[in-house]
N, C-alpha and C positions, 0 to 999 in steps of 0.2 A: 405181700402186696405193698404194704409200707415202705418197708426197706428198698424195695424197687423203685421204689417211685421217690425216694429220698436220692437213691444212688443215682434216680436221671437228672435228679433236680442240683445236685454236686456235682454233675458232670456237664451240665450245661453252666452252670454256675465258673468253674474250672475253664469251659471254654472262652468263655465269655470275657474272662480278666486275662486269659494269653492274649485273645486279641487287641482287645481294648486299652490296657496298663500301658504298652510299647505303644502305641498310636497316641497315645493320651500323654508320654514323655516327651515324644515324639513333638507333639502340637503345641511345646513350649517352647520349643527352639526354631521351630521352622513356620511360615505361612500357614494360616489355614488352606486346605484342599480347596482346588475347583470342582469338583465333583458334587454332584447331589444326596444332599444326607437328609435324614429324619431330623430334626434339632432337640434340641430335649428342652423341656417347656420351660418358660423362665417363669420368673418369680414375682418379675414387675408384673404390675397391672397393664393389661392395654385398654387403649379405645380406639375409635374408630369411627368413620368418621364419613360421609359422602359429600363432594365439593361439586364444582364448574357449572359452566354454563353452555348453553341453557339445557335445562332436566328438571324435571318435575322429583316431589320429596321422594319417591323409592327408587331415583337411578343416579347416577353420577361417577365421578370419578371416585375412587375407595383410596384413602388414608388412614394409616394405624400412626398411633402417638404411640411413641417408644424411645424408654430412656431418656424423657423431655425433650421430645421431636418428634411433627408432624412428617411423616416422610410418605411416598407412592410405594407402587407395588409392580413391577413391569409386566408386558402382557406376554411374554417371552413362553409358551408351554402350555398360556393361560386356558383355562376352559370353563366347562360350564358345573361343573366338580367345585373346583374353588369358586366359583361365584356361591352356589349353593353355600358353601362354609361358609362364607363374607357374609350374603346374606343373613343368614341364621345368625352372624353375631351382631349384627346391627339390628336385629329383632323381629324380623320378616320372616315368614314360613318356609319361602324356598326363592330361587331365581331363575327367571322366565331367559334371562338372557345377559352378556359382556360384551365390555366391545376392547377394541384396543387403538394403536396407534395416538392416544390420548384425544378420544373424541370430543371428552368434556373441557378440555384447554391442558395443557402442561403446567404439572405441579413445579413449588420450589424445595430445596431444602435436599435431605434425601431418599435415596431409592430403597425402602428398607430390604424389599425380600425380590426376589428373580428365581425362574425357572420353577416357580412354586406350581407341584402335582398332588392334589388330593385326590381321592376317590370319593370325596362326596359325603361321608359318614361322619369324617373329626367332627369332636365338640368345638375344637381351634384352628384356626389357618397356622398356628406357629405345631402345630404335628403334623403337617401336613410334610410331603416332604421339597427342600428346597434346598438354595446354595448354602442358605446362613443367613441372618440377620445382618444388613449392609453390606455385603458382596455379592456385588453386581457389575456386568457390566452393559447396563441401557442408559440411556439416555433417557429426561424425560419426554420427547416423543412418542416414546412407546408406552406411557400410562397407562393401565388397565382400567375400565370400569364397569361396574355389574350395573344390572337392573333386575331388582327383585319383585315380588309379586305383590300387591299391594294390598298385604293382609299380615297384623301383626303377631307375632307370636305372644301368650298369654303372657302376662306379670311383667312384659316390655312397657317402657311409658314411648309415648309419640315423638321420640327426640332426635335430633338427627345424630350428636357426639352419642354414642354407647359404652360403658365400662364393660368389660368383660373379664371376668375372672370363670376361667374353667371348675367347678364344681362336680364330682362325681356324683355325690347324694343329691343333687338337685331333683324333685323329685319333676319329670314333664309329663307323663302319661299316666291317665287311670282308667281303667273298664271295670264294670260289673260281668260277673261271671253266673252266670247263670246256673245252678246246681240239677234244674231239669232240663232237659233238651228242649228247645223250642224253635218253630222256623218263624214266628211271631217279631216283627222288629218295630219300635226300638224295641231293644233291653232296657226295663224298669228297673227289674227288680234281679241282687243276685249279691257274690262276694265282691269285696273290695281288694282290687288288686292295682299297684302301682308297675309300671315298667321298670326290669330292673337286669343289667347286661344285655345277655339273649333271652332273658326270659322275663318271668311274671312272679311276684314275692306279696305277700298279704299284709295287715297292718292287725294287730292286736288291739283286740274290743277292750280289754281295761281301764275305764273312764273314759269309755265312746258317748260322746252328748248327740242329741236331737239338732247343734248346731254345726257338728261336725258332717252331718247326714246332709243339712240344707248344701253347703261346702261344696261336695260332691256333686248331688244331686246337680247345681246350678253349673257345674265343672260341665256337665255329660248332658246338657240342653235341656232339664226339667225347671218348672217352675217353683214347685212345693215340694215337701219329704213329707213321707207317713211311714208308722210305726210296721216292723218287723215279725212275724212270727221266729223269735229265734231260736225256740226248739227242736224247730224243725230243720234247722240248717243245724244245728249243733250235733243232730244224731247224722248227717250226710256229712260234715267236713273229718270227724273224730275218724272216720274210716280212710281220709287221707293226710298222706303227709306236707304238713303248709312249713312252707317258706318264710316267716316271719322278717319282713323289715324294717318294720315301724309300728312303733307305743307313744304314749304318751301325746297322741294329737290334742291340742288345746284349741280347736278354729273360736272365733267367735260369732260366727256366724255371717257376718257382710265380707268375706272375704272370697274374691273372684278366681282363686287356686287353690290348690290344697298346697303348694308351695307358700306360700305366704301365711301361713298356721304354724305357728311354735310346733314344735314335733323332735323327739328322740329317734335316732336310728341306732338300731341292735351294731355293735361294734361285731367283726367279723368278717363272715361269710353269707350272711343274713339265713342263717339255720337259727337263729334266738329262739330260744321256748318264749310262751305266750301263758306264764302261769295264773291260771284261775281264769281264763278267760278262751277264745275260740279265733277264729277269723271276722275283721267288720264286716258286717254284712247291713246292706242299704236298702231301702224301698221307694223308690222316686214318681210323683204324681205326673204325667205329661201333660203337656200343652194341649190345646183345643185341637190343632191341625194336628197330633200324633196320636189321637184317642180310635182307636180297634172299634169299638163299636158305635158306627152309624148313628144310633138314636139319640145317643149319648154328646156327636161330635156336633150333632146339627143345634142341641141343645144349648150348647158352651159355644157357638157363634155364633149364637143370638144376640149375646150379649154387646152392647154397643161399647165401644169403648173411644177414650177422652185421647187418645194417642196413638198414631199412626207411624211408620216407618215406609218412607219414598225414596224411590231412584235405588234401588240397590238389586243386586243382579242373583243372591240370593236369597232363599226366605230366614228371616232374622235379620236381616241387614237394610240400614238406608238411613238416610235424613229422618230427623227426628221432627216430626208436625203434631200437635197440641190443639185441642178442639174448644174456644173460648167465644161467651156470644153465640154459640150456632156457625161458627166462622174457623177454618184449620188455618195454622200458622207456623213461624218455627220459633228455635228456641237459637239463643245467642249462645255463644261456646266460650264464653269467661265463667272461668271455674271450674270448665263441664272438667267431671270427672267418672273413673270405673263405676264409685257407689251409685252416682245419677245414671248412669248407663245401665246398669244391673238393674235398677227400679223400674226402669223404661221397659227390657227384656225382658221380667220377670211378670211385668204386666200384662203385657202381649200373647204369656202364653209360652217362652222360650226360657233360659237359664240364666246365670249370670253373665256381663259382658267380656266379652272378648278384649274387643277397644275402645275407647271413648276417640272418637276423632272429632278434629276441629278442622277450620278454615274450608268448612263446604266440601269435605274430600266426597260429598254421594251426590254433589253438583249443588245452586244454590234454588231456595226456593223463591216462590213469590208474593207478595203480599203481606200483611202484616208479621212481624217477629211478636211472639205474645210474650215470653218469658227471658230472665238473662239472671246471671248469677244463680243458678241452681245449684243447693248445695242439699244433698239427700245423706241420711246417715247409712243409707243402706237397708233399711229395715220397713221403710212406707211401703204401703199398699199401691198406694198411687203419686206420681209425679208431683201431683197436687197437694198433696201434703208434705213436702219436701219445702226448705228456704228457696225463696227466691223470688228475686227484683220484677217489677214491672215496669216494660220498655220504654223509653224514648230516643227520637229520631236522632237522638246524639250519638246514642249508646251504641248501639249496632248496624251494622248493616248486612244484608245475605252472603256477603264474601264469610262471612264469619257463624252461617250456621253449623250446629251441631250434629254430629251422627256416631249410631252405632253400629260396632258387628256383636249379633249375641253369640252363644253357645247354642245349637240346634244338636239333638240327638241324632247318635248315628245310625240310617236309616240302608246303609247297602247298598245304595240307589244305583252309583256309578260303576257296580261291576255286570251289570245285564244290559250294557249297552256300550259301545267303541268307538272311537273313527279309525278309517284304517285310508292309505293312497298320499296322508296330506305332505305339507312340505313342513308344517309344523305342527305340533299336537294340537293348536286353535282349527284345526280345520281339517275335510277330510268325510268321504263314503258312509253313514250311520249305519252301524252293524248293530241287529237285535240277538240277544242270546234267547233261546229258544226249548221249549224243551219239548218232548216228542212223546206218541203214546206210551211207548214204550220206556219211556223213564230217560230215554239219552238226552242231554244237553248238546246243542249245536247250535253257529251263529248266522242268521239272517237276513234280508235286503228290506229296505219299508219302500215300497211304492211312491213313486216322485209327483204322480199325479196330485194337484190341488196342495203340494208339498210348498210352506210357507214361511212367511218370518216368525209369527206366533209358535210355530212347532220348534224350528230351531232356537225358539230362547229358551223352552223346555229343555232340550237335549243340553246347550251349553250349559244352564244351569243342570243339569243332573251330571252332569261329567267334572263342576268345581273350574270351568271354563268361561267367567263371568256372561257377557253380553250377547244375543246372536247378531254378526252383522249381515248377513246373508244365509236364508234357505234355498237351497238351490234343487231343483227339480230333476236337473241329468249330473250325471257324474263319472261320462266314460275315460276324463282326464285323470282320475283316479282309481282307476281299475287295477288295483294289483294284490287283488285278496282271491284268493279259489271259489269266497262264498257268491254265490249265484243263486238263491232259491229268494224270492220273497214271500216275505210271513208276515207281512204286516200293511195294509191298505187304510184308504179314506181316513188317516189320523184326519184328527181336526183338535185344537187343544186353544184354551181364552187365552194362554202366553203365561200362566200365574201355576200352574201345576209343578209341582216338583219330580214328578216322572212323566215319562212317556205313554206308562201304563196307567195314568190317572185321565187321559184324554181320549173322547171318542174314537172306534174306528171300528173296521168293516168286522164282522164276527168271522166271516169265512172271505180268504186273503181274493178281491177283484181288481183286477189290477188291466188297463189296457195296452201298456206298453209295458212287458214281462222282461223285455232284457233288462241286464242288472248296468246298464250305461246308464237307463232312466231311471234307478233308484235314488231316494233323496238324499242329501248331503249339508251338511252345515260349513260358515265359518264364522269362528267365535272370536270375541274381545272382550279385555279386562274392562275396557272404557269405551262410552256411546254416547250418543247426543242426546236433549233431551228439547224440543220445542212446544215453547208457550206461548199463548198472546196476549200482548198488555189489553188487556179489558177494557179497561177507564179510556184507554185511549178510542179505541170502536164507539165508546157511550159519547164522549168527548165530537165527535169528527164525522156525527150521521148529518145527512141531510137528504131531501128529495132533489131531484133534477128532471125537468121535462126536456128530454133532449132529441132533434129533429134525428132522423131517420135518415137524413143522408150524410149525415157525419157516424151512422154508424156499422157503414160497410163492413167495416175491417170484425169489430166485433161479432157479426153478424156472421163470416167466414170462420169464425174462432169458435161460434154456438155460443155466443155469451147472452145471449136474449133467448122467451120465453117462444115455446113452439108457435103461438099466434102472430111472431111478428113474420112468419114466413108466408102468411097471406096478407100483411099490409099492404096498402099503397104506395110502395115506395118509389121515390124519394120523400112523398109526403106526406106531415102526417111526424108523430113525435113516440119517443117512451117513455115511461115514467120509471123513472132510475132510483134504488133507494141506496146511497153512497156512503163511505164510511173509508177510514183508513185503518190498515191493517199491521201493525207492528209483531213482528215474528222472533222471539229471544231463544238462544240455544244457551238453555242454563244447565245443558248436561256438561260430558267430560272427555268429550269429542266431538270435531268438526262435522256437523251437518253436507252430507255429499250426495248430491244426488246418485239412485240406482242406475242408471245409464251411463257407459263411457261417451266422451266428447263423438264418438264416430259415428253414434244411435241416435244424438239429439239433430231436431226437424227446424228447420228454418224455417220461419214465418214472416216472407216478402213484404205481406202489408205492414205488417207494427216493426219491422227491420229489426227479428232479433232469433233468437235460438228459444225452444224451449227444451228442457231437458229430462222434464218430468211429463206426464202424459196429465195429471190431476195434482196437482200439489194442495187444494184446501177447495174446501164443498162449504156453499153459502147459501140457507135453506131457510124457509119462512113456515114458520108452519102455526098451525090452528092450537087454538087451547088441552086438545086432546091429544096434539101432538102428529096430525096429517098433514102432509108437505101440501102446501098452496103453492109455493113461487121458491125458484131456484135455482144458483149461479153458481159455476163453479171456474175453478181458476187454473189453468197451468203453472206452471212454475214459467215465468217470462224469462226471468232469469235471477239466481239465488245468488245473492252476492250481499256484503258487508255494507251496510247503510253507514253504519255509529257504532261505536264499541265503547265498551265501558273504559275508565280511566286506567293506564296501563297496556292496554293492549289493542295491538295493532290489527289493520284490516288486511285480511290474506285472502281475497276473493273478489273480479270485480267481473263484469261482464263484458265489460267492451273488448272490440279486438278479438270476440272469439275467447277470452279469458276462462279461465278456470273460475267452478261454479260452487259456491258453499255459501255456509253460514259456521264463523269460527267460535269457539267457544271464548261467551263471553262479550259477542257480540250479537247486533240484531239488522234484520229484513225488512225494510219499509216499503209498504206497498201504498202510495199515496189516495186519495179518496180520487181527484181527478186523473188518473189513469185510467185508460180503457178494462172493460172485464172488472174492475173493481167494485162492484154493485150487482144487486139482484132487481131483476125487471119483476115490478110489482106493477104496472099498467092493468091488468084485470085483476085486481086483489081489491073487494070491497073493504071498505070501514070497518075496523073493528079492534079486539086484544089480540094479540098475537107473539111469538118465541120467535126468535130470530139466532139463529145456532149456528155457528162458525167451526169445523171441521179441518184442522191441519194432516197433513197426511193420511187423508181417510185410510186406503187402502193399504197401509201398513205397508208401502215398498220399502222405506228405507228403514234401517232398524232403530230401535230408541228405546231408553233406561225406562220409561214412562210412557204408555200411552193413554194412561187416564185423564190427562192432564193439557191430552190435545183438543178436545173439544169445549166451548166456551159458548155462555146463552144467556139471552136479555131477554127480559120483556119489553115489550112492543108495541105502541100503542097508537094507531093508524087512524085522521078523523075524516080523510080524504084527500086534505089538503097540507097538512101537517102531518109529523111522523116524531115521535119520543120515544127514548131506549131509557130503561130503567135498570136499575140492580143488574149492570152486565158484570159474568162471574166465570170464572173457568168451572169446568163440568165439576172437578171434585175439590172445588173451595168450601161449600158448606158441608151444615151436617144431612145425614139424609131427611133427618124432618123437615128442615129447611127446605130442601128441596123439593117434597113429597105439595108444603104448602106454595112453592113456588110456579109448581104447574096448576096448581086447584088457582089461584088466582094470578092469572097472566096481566092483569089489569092494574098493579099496584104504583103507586104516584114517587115514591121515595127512593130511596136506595139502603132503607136498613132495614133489616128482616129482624121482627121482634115476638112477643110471645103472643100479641094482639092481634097479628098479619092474619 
């Protein structure tokens, strides 16, 4: 068998130098080929690099430095194969999309690579196969540029230039193996196995430390490690045969890879004996939200914790908010680094950090910044025990808060549900996998009825499909799967579930409209809006107005008054208005657009304008206990760009029939004297009272946050007079705060202290 296999390996060997020696004499005397070849890797280092304008940090035009030159890459063959590869070296997980013709401007200098065809797999665009290194012949018109997915790959820093150096032992992937079958997920507990070729290869326990375990564990979305029974794995591994690739791990424990840990690799074949010792073998504690038994999980979120994670489309991920005072805030991102990232994740209940991101990539927040210059060794318990500065108005501002993506355990979630019909994988018919008495697995329609936004940001988040922008209820435009049965009715889900299967629904499938046209459907996005409203400003701009009753027909026709003025005397005769101006901020990471196309929105004669939302914000007075007394609400009159922050331009205006938004980055000004802009309090006796402010109640349009849409003052009515106290957005305090802000509606000040 040797000999065989020696004799194929000297006859391909043999073959191989006929061909090559004569081509290779060949190619010093004459031109290189036009043809497309594999290249054979060089030896320089590349980087790389994303340029133009205008593009946000994870798209743009793609430049490799080579041989001390920035040069393009033409889109000539281009696809979405080589973006993947481009991506991946610039440190993003994969790419959603390229473009060509040089959308992002036309480079200078030169064209390094043309006709360039990966299959998607290389570790390098230079194996990829192409004409050769500078032979080309595009012009720069034809620039290539990707856009990748805006999530970095582990041990990448946030930068846009990347070195690459191809590495075979790098080590990317780890799992635990489980030595008993289990359908129980995650996986806690099991062998340590690294990816290695086509396969899987083990690491040798020979001075395995407790901080080599934390390593791991924080790799694979846990927060703690605990000890091992390892004789018991010692009598189940001895009966196979392990793959050995790696001894000698030294972690120190705050390190966010197992790539980034001093480590020997067995030279070879990775068959190394592993003398005197077995396979690593891990035991990993999970997070609150991954904990199997119930009595156990409700007990571990009980616990209040001093730090939150906002605006992120999955769980482990967002804006980093800090809880100081009784009051959440964020944190400045000078300094922010992996180890402070790690401390934040590992707090939470998740593993080590993925990425430390800066400049507000999970949108910005609002209100106070508490912390800046966080410098954590990696080893705190809490944030709080970590260096770091306390803020002023100099120091920071929200363009510059912090965020993280943690490490979350892998849960499965996304193979028992599909879209099938769309035009892109964001979007598209929601197929349930199903399984039957009889044991067969097959896949299913979910019922469209009552079918929403809250369910589609479940499904996008369980499919790794960021944001939902749209639930849609029929979906006969996307009819092109055989499945036709529905299995699944009355979901109903808060928007925060990580499966489909964590949210209500009907036990046995009722469903009123059975064809599989009215099943429900998603379309998803990486990026969503997020609307807030300045508070201080509402506290700032209340007043009463007695205003006659025949100036207020138009409102009157809109329902903006209280059901008793439809028996007034009119024209005479007044209402008692309680006013206030309304400032609306889109400090998400997409344009605010209404659900309605221009063709749906209703003309309103008297106030001479379109509206395009049926309710855009609910203005509601209610009693200390929290019972609606008096209540206004608002259409969207028209959503257009008031003021935008410095830098950035107004894209939205209303006149003329215009196009209707709010851009990121800008804000809505709904002024106090405007019509509809007040709640008719004319029969609201004297007293304490909540005054609660409601933006998109009804969840039409989609958004990274809706905790953060509702906002509430106290109130304090003497008849004649009206004062708004401590106005606050719904989740600015802590819940105690809150708990004593409804027990006393009545409070004079604006700071909530331990004496309240």
């Amino acid at each position: 068998m040797k000999t065989s296999r020696w004799w194929q390996q000297c006859s391909v060997i043999s073959f191989l130098l006929g061909v090559w020696l004569p081509a290779w004499i060949l190619a010093q005397t004459t031109p290189p080929p036009q043809g497309i070849t594999s290249p054979k890797p060089q030896k320089v280092r590349l980087q790389f690099r994303l340029v133009g304008y205008p593009r946000k940090h994870n798209e743009g035009r793609i430049e490799v430095f080579y041989k001390g030159e920035w040069g393009t890459i033409c889109d000539d063959d281009f696809s979405l194969s080589n973006a993947n590869v481009l991506c991946r070296q610039l440190g993003f997980v994969s790419a959603t999309g390229w473009t060509h013709s040089a959308k992002y401007g036309k480079g200078l200098g030169k064209i390094w690579l043309d006709n360039v065809q990966c299959n998607g797999g290389e570790k390098s665009i230079e194996l990829c196969k192409s004409r050769g290194w500078g032979n080309s012949d595009c012009t720069h018109d034809e620039d290539a540029g990707v856009i990748c997915k805006d999530e970095r790959l582990p041990g990448f820093v946030d930068s846009n230039i990347i070195d690459v150096q191809v590495d075979e032992n790098k080590v990317e992937k780890v799992r635990l193996r489980p030595v008993v079958f289990t359908k129980k997920m995650p996986v806690t507990e099991g062998v340590v196995e690294i990816k290695y070729k086509d396969g899987w290869a083990q690491i040798c326990d020979v001075g395995w430390t407790p901080k080599n375990t934390r390593v791991i564990c924080g790799m694979l979305g846990f927060p703690h490690e605990r000890k091992v029974n390892k004789n018991f794995y010692k009598l189940t591994t001895e009966r196979q045969r392990q793959q050995y690739l790696l001894h000698s791990v030294a972690c120190v424990g705050t390190e966010v890879h197992l790539a980034a840990c001093p480590m020997e690799f067995n030279k070879g074949n990775a068959t190394g004996s592993c003398k005197g010792g077995m396979p690593a073998v891990v035991s990993c504690v999970p997070g609150p939200q991954y904990v199997q038994n119930n009595a156990l999980k409700k007990k571990k979120l009980k616990t209040t914790s001093t730090v939150r994670l906002k605006g992120g489309a999955k769980l482990g991920e967002g804006r980093v908010e800090v809880l100081r005072n009784n009051e959440w805030g964020t944190v400045c991102d000078d300094r922010w680094t992996l180890l402070s990232a790690s401390v934040v994740c590992r707090e939470l209940g998740f593993g080590s950090a993925k990425e430390a991101l800066t400049g507000a990539r999970m949108g910005q927040g609002m209100g106070p910044i508490h912390m800046n210059e966080v410098q954590c060794l990696g080893t705190e318990k809490s944030m709080w025990n970590c260096v770091f500065k306390n803020i002023t108005s100099e120091d920071c501002q929200h363009v510059e808060d912090a965020s993280v993506r943690c490490n979350t355990p892998y849960m499965d979630l996304e193979n028992s549900i599909r879209l099938t019909g769309g035009r892109t994988r964001y979007e598209g018919r929601v197929e349930v996998l199903s399984t039957e008495a009889n044991g067969t697995r097959s896949w299913g329609l979910i019922c469209g009825g009552a079918w929403g936004t809250k369910e589609a940001m479940v499904v996008c988040r369980q499919l790794g499909l960021g944001y939902a922008n749209h639930g849609l209820q029929e979906t006969w435009y996307w009819d092109s799967s055989n499945v036709t049965e529905m299995v699944m009715s009355g979901v109903k889900c808060t928007g925060n579930e990580m499966s489909l299967s964590h949210c209500q629904q009907h036990r046995t499938v009722s469903c009123q409209k059975t064809a599989a046209k009215f099943s429900a459907g998603v379309i998803c996005s990486e990026t969503a809006s997020d609307l807030v409203l300045n508070a201080p400003l509402v506290q700032q701009s209340v007043y009463i107005e007695d205003r006659p009753l025949h100036m207020l027909y138009c409102a009157a026709e809109e329902n903006c008054l209280s059901k008793s003025a439809a028996s007034a005397n009119w024209p005479y005769g007044h209402r008692r208005l309680l006013r206030f101006s309304s400032q609306i901020h889109n400090i998400g990471r997409a344009d605010f657009r209404p659900k309605a196309g221009r063709h749906s929105w209703v003309w309103h004669a008297c106030h001479g304008h379109y509206h395009s939302m049926d309710i855009f914000t609910h203005y509601d007075l209610l009693s200390s206990n929290g019972t609606k007394v008096a209540e206004g609400h608002k259409a969207s009159f028209c959503l257009e760009d008031t003021e935008c922050h410095e830098g950035i331009s107004k894209r939205y205006e209303c006149a003329n029939f215009g196009e209707q938004g709010i851009t990121v980055g800008c804000w809505d000004l709904y002024r106090h004297d405007i019509d509809c802009q007040w709640i008719d309090i004319t029969d609201i006796k004297p007293g304490n009272y909540i005054l609660q402010i409601v933006i998109n109640p009804n969840f039409e349009v989609a958004e990274s946050d809706f905790t953060n849409n509702a906002m509430k003052c106290n109130c304090k009515y003497d008849g004649h007079r009206i004062w708004l106290h401590n106005c606050h957005m719904g989740d600015a305090f802590s819940e105690e705060a809150e708990r004593r802000f409804e027990k006393y509606p009545g409070q004079f000040n604006n700071q909530i202290s331990s004496s309240a």
